[in-house]
One Martini backbone bead per residue (centre of mass of N, CA, C, O) as a GRO file, in nm:
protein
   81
    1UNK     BB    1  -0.052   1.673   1.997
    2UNK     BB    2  -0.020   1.466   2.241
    3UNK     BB    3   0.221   1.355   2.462
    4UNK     BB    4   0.139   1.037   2.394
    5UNK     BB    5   0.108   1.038   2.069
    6UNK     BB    6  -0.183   1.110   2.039
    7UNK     BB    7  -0.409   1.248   1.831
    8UNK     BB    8  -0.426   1.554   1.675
    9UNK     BB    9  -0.186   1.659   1.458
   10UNK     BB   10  -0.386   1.867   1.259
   11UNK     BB   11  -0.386   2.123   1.020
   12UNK     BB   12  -0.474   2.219   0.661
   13UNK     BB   13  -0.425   2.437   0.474
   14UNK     BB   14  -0.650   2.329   0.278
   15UNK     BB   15  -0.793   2.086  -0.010
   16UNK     BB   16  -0.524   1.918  -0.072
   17UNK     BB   17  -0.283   1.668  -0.119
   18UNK     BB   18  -0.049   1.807  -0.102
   19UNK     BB   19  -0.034   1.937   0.152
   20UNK     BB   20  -0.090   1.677   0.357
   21UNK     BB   21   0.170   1.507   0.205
   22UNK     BB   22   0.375   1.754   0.293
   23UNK     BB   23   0.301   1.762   0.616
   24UNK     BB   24   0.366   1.443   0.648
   25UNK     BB   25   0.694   1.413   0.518
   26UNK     BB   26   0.785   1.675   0.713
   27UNK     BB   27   0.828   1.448   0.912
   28UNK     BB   28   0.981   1.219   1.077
   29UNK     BB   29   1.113   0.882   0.984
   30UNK     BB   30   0.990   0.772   1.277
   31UNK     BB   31   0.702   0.908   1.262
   32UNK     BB   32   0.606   0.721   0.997
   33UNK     BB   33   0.629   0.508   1.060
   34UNK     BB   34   0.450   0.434   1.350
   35UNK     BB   35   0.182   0.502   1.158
   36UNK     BB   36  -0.058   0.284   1.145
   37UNK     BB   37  -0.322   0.502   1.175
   38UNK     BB   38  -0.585   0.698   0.985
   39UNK     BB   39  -0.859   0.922   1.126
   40UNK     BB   40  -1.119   1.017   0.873
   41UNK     BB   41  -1.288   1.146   0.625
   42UNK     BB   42  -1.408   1.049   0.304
   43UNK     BB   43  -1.223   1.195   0.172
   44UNK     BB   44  -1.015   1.165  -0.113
   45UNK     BB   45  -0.792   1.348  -0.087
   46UNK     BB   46  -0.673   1.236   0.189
   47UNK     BB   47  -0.647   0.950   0.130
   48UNK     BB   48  -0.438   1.003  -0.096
   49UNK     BB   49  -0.251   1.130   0.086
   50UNK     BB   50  -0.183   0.903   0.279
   51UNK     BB   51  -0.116   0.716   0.062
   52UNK     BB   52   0.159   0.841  -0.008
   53UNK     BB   53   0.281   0.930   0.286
   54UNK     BB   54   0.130   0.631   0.406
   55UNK     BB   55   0.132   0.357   0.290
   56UNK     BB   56   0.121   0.152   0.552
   57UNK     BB   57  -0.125   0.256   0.643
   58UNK     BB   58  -0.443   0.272   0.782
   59UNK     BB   59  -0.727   0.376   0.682
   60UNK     BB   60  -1.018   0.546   0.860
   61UNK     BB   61  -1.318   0.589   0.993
   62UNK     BB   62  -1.438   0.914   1.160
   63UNK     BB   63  -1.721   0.840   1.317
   64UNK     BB   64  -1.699   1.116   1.465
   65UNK     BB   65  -1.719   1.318   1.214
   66UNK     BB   66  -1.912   1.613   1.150
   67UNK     BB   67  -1.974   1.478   0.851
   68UNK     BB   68  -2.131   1.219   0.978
   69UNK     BB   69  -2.359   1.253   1.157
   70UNK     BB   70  -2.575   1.357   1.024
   71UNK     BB   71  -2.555   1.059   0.857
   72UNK     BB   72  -2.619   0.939   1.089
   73UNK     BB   73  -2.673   0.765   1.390
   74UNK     BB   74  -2.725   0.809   1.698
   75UNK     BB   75  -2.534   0.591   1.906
   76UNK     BB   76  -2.795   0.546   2.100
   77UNK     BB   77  -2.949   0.364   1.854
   78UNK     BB   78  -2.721   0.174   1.903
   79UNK     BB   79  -2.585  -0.207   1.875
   80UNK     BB   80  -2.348  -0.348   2.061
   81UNK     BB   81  -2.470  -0.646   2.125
   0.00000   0.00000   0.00000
């Protein structure tokens, strides 16, 4: 995580809820307070993972992770006006 608090959290060995949502509970409750949004990938795993352990947080889609780009039109496709 960067030092102003935004950022990459961590990366979790395994692809399983429990693990994701035991590294997310394991951090201090002030730190789990103050998680608004939580960038994901649609893996419906860490979805769950998110919801159990940051139950107040809503699920944001990172449309810029790479398992969505394949799937995704280039950014400068869009029309953003």
């Amino acid at each position: 995580m960067g030092t102003d608090g935004r950022g990459l959290f961590g990366q979790v060995e395994g692809r399983n809820s429990a693990s994701v949502a035991d590294r997310l509970t394991s951090q201090p409750a002030s730190w789990c307070t103050q998680v608004r949004y939580v960038a994901i990938d649609l893996c419906a795993t860490f979805r769950t993972a998110v919801h159990r352990a940051l139950p107040h947080a809503a699920v944001v889609v990172d449309c810029f992770h790479p398992s969505l780009r394949r799937e995704s039109p280039p950014l400068d496709a869009i029309s953003f006006g």
